[in-house]
DRENRO-947735 format. One record per atom (N, C-alpha, C): x, y, z; residue in one letter; chain; residue number from 1. Coordinates in Angstrom, 2 decimals. Each point is the difference from the previous one (the first is absolute). Layout:
residues N
         X         Y         Z   code   unit   pos
         X         Y         Z      a      A   NUM
...
***
This chain:
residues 181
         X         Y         Z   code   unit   pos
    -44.57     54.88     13.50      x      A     1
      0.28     -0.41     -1.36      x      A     1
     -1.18     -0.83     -0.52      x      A     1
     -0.58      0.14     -1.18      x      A     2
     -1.18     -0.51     -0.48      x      A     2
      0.23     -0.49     -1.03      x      A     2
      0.20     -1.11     -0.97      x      A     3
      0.66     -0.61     -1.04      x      A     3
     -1.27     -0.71     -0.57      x      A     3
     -0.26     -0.24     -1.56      x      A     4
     -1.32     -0.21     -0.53      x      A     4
      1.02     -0.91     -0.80      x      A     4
     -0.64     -2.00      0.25      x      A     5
      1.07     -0.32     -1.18      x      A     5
     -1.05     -1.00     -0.72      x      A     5
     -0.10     -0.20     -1.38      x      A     6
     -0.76     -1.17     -0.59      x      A     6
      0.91     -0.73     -0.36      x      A     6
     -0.52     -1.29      0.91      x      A     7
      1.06     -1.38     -0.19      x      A     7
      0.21     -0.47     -1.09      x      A     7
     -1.13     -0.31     -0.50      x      A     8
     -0.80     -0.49     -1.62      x      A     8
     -0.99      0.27     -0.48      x      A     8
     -0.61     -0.24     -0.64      x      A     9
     -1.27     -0.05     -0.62      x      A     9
     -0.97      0.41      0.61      x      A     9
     -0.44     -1.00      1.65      x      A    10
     -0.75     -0.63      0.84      x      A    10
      0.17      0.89      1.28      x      A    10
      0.88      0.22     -0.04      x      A    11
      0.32      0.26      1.54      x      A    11
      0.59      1.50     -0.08      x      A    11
     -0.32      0.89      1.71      x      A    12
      0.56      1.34     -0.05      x      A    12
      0.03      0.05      1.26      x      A    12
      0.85      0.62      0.37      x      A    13
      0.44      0.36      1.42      x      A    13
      0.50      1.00      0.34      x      A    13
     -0.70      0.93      1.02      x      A    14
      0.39      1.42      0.20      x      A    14
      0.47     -0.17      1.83      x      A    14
      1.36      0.73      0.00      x      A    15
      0.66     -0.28      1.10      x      A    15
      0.01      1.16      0.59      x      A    15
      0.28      0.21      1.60      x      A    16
      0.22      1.20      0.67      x      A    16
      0.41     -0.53      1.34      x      A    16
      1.63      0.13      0.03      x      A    17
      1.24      0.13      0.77      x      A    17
     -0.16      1.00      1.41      x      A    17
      0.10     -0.30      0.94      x      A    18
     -0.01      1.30      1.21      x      A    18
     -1.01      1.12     -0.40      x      A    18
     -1.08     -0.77     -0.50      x      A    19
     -1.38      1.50      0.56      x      A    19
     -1.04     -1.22     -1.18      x      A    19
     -1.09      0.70      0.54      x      A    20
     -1.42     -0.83     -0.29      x      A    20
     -0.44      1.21     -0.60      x      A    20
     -1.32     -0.40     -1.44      x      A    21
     -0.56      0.48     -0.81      x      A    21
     -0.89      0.85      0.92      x      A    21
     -0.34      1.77     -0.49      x      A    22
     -1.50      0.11      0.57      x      A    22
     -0.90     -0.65      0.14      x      A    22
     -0.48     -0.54      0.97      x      A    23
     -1.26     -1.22      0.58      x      A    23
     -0.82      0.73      1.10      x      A    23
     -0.87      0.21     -0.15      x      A    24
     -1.20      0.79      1.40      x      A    24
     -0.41     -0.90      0.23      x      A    24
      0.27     -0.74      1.32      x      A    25
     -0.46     -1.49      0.11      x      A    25
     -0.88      0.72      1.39      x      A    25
     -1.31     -0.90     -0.09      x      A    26
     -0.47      0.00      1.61      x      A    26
     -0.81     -0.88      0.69      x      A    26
     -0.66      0.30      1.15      x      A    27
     -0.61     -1.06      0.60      x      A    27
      1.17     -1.29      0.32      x      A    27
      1.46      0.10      0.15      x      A    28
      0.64     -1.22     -0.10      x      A    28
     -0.36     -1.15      1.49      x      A    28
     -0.21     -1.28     -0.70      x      A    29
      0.11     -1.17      1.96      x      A    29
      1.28     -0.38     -0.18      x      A    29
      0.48     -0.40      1.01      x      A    30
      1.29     -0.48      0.09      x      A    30
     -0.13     -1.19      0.47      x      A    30
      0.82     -0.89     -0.31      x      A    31
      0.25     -1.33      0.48      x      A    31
      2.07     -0.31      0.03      x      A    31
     -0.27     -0.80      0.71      x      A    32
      1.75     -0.25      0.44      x      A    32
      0.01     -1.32      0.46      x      A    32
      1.20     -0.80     -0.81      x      A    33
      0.43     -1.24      0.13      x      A    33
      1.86      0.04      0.77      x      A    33
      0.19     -0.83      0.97      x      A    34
      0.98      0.11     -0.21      x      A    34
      0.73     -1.01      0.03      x      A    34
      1.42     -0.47     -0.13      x      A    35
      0.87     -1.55     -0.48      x      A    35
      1.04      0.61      0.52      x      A    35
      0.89     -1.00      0.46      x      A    36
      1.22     -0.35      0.54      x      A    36
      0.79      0.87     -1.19      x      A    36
      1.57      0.73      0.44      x      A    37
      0.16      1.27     -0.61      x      A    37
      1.62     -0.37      0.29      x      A    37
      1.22      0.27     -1.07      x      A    38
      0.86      0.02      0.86      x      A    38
      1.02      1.05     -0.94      x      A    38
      0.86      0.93      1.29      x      A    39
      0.43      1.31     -0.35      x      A    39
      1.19     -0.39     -1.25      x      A    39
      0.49     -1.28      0.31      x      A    40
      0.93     -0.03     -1.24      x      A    40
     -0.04     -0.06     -1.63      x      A    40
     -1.59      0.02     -0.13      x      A    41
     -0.73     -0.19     -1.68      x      A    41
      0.01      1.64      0.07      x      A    41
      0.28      0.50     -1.48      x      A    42
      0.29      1.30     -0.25      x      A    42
     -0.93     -0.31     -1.35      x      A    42
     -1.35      1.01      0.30      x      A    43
     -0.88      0.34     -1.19      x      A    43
      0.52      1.71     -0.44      x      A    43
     -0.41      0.24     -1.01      x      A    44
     -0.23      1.34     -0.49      x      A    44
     -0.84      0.62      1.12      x      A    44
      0.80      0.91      0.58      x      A    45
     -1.04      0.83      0.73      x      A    45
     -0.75      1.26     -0.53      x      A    45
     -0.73      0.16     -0.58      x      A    46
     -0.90      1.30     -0.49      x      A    46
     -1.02     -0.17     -0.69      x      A    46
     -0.39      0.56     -0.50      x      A    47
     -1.45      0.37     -0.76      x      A    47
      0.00     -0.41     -1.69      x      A    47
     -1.10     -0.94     -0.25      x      A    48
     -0.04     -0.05     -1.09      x      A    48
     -1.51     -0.48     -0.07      x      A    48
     -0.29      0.29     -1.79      x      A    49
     -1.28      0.14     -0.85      x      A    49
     -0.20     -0.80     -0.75      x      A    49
     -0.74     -0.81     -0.38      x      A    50
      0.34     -0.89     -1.46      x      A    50
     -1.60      0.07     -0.57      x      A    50
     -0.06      0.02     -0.78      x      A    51
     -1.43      0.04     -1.45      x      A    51
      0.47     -0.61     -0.61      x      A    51
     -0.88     -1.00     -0.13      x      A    52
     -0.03     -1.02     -1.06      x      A    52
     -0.89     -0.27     -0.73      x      A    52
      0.16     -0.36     -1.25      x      A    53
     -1.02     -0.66     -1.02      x      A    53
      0.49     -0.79     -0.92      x      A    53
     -0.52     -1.32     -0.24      x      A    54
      0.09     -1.14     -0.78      x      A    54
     -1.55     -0.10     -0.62      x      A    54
      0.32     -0.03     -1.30      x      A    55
     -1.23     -0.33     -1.21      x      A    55
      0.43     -1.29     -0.83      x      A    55
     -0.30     -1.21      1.07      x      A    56
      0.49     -1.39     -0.54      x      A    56
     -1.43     -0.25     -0.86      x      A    56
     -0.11     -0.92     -1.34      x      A    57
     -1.36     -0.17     -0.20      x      A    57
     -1.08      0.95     -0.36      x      A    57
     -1.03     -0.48      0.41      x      A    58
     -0.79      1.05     -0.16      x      A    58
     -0.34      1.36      1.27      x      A    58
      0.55     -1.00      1.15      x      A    59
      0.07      0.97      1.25      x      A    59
      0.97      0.85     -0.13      x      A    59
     -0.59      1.03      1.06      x      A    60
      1.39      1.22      0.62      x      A    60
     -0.30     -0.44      1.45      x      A    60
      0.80      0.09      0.50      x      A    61
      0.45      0.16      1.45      x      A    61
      0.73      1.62      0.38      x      A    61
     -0.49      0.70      1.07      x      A    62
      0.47      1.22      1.05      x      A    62
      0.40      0.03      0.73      x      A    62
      1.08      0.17      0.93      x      A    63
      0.05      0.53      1.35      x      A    63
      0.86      0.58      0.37      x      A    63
     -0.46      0.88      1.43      x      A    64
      1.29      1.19     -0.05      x      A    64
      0.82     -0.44      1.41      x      A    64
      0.90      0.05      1.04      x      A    65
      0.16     -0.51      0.92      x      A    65
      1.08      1.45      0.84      x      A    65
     -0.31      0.51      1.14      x      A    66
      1.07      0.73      0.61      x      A    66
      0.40     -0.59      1.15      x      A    66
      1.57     -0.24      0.22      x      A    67
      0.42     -0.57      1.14      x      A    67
      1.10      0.41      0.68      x      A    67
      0.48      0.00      1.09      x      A    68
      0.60      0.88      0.43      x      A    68
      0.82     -1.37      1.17      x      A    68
      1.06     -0.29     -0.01      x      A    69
      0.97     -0.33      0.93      x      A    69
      1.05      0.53      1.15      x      A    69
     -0.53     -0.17      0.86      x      A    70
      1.27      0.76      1.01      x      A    70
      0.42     -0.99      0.91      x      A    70
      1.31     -0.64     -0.24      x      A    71
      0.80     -0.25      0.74      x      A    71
     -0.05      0.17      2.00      x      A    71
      0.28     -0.90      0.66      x      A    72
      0.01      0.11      1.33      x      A    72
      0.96     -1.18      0.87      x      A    72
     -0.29      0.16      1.42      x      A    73
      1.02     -1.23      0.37      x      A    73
     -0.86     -0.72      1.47      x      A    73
     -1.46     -0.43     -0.72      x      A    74
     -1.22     -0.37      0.84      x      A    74
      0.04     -1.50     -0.25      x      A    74
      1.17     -0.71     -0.52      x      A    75
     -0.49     -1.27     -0.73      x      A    75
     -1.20     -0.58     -0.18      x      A    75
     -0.87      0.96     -0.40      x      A    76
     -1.21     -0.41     -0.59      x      A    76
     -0.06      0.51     -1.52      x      A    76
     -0.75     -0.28     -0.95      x      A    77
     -0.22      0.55     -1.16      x      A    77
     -1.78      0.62     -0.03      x      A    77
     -0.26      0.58      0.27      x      A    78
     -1.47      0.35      0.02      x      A    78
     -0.44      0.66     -1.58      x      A    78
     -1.18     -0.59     -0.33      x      A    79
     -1.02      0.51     -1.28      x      A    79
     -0.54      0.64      0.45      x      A    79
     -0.10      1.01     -0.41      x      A    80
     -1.78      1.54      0.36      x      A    80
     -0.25      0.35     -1.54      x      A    80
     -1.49     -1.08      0.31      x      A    81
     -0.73      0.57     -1.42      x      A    81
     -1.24      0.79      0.58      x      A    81
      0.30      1.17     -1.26      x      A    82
     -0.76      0.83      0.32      x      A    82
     -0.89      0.30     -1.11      x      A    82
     -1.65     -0.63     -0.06      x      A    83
     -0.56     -0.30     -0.90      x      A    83
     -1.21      1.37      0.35      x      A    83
     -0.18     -0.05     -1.01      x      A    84
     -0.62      1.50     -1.08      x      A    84
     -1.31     -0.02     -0.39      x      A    84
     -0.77      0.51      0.01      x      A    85
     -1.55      0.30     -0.82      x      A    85
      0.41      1.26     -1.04      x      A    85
     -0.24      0.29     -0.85      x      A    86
      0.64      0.83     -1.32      x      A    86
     -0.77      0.38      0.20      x      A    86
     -1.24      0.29      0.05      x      A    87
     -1.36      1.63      0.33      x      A    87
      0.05      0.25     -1.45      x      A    87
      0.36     -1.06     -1.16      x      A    88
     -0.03      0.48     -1.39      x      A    88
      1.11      1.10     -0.21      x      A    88
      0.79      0.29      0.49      x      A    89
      1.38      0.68     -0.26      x      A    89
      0.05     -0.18     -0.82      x      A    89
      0.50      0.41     -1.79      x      A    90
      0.94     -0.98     -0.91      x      A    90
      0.87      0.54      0.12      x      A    90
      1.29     -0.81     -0.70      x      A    91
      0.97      0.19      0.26      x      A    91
      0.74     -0.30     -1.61      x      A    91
      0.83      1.26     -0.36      x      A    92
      0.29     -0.40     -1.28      x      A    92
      1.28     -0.60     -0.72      x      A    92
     -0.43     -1.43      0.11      x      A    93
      1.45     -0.90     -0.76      x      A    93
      0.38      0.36     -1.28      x      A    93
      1.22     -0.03     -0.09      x      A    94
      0.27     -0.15     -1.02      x      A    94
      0.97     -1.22     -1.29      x      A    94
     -0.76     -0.98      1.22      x      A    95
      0.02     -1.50     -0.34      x      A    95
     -0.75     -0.55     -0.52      x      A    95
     -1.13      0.14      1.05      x      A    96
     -1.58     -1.20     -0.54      x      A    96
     -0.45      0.20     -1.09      x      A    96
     -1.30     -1.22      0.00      x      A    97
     -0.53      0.35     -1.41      x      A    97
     -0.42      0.74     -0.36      x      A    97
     -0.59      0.90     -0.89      x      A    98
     -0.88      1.55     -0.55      x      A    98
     -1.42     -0.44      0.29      x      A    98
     -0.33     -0.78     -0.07      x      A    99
     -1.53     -0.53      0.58      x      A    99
     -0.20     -0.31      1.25      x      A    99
      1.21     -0.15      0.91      x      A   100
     -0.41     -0.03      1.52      x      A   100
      0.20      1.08      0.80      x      A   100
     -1.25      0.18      1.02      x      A   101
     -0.05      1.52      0.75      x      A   101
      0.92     -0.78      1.48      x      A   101
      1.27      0.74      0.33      x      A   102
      1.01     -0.03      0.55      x      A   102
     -0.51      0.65      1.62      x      A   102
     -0.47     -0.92      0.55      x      A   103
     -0.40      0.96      1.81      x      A   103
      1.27      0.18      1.15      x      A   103
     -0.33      0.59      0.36      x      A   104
      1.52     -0.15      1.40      x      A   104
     -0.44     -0.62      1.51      x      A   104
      0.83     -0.59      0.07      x      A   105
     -0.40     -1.24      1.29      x      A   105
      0.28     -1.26     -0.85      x      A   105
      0.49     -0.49      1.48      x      A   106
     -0.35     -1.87     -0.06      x      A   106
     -1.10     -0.51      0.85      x      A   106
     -1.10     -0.86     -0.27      x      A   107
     -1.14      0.20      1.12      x      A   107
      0.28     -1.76      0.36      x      A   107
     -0.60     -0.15      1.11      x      A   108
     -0.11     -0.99      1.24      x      A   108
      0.37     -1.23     -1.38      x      A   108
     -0.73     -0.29     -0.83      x      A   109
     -0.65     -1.20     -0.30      x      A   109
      1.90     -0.95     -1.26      x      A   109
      0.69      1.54      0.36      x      A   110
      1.67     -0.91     -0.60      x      A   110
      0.59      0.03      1.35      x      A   110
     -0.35     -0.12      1.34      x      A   111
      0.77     -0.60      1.06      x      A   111
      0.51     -0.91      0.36      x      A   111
     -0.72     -1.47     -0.69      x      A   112
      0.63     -1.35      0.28      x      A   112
      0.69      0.17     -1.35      x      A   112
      0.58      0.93     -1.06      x      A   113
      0.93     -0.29     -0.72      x      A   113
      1.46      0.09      0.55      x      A   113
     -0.16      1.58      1.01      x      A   114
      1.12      0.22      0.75      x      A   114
      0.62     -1.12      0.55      x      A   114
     -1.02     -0.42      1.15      x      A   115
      0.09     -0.90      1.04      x      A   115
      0.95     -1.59     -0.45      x      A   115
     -0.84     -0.50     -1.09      x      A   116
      0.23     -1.48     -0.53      x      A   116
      1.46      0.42     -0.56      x      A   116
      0.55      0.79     -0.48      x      A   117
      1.42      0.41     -0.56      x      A   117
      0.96     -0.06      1.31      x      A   117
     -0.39      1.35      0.97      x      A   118
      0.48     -0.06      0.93      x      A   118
      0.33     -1.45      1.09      x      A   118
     -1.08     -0.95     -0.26      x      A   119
      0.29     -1.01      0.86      x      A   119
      0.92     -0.99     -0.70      x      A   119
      0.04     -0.24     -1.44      x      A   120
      1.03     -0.12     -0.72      x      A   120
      1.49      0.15     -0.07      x      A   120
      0.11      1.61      0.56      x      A   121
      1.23      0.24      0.41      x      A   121
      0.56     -0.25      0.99      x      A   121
     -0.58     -1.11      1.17      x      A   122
      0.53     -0.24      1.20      x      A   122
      1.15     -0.78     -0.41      x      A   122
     -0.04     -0.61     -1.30      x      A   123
      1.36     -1.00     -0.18      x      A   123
      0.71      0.59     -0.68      x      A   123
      0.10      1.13      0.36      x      A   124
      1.63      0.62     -0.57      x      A   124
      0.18      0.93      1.32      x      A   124
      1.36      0.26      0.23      x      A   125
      0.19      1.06      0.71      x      A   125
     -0.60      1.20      0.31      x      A   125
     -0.37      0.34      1.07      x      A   126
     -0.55      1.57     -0.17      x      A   126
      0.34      1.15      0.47      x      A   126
      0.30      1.21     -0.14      x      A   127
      0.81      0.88      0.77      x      A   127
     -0.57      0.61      1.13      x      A   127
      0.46      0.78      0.84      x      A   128
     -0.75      0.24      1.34      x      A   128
     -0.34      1.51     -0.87      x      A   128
     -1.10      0.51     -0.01      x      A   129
     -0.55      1.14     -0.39      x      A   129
     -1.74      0.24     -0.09      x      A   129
     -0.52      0.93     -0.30      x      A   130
     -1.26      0.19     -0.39      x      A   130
     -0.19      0.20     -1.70      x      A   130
     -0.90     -1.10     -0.56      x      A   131
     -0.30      0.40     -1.41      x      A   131
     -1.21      0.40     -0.11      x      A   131
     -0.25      1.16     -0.37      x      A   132
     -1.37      1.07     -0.09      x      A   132
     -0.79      0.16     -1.32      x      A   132
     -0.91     -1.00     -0.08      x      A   133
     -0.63      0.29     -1.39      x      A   133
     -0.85      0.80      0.21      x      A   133
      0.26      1.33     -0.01      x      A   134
     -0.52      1.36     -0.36      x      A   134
     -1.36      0.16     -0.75      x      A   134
     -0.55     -1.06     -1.28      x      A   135
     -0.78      0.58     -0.23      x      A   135
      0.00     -0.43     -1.60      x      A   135
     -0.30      0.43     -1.44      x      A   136
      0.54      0.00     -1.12      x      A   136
     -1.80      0.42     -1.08      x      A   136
     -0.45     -0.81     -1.11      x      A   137
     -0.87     -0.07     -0.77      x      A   137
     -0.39     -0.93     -1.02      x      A   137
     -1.61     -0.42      0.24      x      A   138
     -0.54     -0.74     -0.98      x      A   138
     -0.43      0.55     -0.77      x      A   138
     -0.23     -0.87     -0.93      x      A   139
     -0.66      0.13     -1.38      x      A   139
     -1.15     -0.66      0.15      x      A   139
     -1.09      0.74     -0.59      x      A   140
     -1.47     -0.26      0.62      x      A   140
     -0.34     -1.04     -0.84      x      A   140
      0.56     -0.76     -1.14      x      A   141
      0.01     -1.22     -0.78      x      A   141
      1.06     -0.58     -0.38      x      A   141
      1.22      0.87      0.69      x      A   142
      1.16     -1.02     -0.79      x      A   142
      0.67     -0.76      1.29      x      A   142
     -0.11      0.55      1.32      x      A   143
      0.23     -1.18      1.11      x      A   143
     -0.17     -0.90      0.17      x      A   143
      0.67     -0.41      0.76      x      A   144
     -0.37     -1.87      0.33      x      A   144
      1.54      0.16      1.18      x      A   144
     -0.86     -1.72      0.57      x      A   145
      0.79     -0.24      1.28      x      A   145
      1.33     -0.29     -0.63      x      A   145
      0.09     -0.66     -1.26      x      A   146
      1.45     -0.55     -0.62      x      A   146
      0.87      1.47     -0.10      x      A   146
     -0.56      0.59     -0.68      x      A   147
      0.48      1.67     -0.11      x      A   147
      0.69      0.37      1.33      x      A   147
     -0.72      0.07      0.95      x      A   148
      0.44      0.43      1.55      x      A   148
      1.18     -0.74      0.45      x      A   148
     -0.54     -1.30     -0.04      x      A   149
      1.29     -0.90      0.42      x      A   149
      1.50      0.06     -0.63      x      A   149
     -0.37      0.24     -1.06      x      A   150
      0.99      0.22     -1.44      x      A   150
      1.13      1.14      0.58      x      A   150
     -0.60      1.27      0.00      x      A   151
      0.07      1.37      0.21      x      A   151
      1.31     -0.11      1.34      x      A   151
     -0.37     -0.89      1.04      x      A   152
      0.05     -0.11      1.66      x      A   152
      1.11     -0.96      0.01      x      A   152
      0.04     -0.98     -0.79      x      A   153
      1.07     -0.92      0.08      x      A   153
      1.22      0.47     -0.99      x      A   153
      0.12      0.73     -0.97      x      A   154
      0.66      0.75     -0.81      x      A   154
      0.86      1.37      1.09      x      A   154
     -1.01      0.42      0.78      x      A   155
      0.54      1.13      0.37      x      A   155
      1.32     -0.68      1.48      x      A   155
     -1.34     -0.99      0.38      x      A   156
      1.33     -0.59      1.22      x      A   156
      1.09     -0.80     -0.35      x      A   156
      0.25     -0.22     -1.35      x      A   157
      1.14     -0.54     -0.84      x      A   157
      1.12      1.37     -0.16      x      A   157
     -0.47      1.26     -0.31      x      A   158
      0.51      0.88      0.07      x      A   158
      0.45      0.40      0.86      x      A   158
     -0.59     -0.04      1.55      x      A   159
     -0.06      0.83      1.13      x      A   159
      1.33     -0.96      0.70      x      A   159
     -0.06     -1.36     -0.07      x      A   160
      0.99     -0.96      0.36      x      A   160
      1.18     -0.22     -0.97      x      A   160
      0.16      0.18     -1.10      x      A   161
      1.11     -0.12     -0.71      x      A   161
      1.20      1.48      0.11      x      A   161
      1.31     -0.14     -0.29      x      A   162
      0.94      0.82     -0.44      x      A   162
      0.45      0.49     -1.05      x      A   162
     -0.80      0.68     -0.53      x      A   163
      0.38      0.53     -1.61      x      A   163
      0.93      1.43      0.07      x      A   163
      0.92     -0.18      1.12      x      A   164
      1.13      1.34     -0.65      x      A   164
      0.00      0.39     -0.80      x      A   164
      0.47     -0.95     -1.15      x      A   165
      0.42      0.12     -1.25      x      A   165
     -0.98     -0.10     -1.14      x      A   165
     -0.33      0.56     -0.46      x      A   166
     -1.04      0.05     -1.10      x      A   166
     -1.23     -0.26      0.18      x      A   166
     -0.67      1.22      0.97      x      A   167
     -1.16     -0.53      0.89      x      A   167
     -0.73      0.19     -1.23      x      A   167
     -0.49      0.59     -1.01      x      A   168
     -0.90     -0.05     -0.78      x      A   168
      0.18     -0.76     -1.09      x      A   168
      0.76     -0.77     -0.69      x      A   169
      0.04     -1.18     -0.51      x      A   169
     -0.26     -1.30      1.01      x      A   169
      0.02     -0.03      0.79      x      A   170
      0.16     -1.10      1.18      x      A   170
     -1.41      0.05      0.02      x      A   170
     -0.76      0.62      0.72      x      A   171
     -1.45      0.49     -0.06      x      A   171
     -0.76     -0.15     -0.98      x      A   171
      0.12      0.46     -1.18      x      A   172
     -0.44     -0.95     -1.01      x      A   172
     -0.33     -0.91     -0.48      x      A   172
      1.46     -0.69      0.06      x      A   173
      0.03     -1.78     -0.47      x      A   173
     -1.12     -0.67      0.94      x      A   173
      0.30      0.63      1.42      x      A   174
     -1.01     -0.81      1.14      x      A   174
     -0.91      0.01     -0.26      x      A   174
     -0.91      1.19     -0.08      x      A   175
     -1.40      0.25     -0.39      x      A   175
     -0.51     -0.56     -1.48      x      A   175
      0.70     -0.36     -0.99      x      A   176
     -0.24     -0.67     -1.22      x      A   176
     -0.04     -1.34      0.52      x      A   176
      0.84     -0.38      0.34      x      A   177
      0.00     -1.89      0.80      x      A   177
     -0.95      0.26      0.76      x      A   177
     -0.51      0.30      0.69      x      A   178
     -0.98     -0.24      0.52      x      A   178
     -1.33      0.63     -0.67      x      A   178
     -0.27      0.67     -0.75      x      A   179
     -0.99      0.32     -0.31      x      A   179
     -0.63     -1.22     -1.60      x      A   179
      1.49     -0.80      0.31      x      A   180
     -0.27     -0.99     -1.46      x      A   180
     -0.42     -1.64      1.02      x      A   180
     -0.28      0.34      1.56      x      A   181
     -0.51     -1.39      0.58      x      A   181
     -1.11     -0.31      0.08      x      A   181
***
């Protein structure tokens, strides 16, 4: 499921539920963190996409993020980021700005965005599983580390919450509150 929503003015967000956008990602390194994990925290287990763009000011901000959760009973929670060189791929949003050329990959140099979030989350509960950041896309002028972080902490708000009920209004509101911090 792939859902294209403009919050406001400023902001747009293109979603994708159980499957990731065409991305020819390559060259990926991997790195893996892992934290104390416990089987009774119940995240969303599956696949999701998020593209984002905020045009606060005179800036735009980009970023695309794919992540993938699977559930386990290792009481550990392990991160595998799997960071990208784009070989100039583009990749075509239909979010960002019209003036920024859109590449595919996340490369080395947004790793301590992951990381500093992730170590963040040691003070909340964490579930025993593997979270797989797959991969996603910059914007060759509209990125930034705030963008990444933005993108990453939005999605693990998603990935940890219970929206049965009106997952796409729920999803929304979140990503507007936070995209207004």
């Amino acid at each position: 499921m792939e859902e294209i929503w403009s919050l406001d003015a400023f902001r747009k967000v293109r979603i994708w539920i159980n499957e990731y956008p065409n991305v020819k990602q390559s060259e990926k390194s991997t790195y893996e963190i892992k934290y104390q994990g416990d089987k009774r925290i119940n995240w969303f287990n599956g696949i999701m996409c998020v593209e984002l763009f905020i045009a606060p000011r005179a800036a735009s901000n980009y970023a695309m993020l794919n992540m993938e959760f699977v559930k386990n009973d290792s009481n550990e929670f392990a991160i595998i980021y799997n960071i990208n060189k784009s070989d100039g791929l583009k990749f075509e949003s239909k979010v960002a700005s019209t003036n920024d050329e859109v590449l595919e990959g996340i490369s080395k140099e947004y790793l301590d965005c992951f990381t500093e979030l992730c170590n963040k989350m040691t003070d909340y509960k964490l579930p025993s599983g593997i979270l797989n950041i797959s991969g996603g896309a910059c914007g060759k002028i509209g990125t930034s580390a705030m963008t990444i972080r933005k993108v990453f902490d939005i999605m693990i708000k998603i990935f940890s919450s219970n929206y049965s009920d009106n997952f796409d209004d729920a999803v929304k509101d979140l990503i507007l509150v936070e995209c207004k911090k």
